[in-house]
N, C-alpha and C positions, 0 to 999 in steps of 0.2 A: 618919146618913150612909148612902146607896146603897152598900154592898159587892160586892152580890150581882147579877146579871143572868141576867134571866131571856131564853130566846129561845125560838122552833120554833112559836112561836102561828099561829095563822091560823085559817081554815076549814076544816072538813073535816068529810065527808058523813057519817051515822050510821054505824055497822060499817066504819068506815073504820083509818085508824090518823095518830096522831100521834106524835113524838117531842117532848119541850119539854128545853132545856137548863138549868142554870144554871152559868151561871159564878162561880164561887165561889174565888177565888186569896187561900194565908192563912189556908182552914177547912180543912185537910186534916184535923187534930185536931178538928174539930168533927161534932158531929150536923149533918144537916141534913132539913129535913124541907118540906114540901109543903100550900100552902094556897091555897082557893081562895075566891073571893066573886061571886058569880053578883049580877047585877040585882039592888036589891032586898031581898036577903037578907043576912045576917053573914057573917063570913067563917067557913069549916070545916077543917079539918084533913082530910087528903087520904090522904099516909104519910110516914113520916120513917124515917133510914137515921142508922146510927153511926157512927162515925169508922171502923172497920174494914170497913165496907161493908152488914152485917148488917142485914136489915132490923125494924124496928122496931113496927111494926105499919101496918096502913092503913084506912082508912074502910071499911064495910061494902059500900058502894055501891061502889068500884071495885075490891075483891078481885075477885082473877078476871080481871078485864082492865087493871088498872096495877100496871106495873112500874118499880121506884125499881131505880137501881143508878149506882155510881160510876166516874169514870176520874178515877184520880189522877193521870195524867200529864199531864193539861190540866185538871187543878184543876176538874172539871165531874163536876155529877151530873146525872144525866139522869130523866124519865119517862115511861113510853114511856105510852102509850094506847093502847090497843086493843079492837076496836069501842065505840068511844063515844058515848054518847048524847045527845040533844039537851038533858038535864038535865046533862049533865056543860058546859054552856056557862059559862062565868066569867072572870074575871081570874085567872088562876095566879102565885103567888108561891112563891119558895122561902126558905127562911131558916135564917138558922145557931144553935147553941148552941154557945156559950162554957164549957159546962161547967156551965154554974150553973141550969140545969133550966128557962132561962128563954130563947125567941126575941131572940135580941140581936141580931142582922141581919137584913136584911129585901132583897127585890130591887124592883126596879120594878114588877115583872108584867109579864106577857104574856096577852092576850088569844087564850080558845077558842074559837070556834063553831062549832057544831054543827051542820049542817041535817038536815032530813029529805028 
């Protein structure tokens, strides 16, 4: 089952900035964490955030310019992006942990691209 929705995709130029939401109502106790799948490619782990908001670690490639954080009062986490690159192009998903160390929800995705 779809729980989770993702939004804020679109296009947007290199060094630019994006925000992506996910709506998540129901994981307030849960991890949630951030994945992406470019063209092509597998899908990678991006950053994930804990139930108390803490972040958790992130991909090496977008330390430094993404940022995970939560608003519990509309059940959404958010990630920001900033200046991003034209490799940062993909389908973003976010997904929840149920506690048990394993992605048990999952969103639709929202598509990023990147130009130059």
């Amino acid at each position: 089952q779809v729980r989770l929705v993702e939004s804020g995709g679109g296009l947007v130029q290199a060094g630019g900035s994006l925000r992506l939401s996910c709506f998540a109502p129901g994981f307030s106790n849960s991890a949630i964490g951030w994945f992406r799948q470019a063209p092509g490619k597998e899908r990678e782990f991006v950053a994930s955030i804990t139930k108390n908001g803490g972040n958790t670690g992130s991909a090496d490639t977008v330390k430094g310019r993404f940022t995970h954080s939560r608003e519990y009062a509309k059940n959404t986490v958010y990630l920001q992006m900033n200046s991003p690159e034209p490799a940062d192009t993909a389908v973003y998903y976010c997904a929840a942990d149920l506690s048990t160390g394993e992605w048990d929800y999952w969103g639709q995705g929202t598509q990023v691209t990147v130009s130059t």
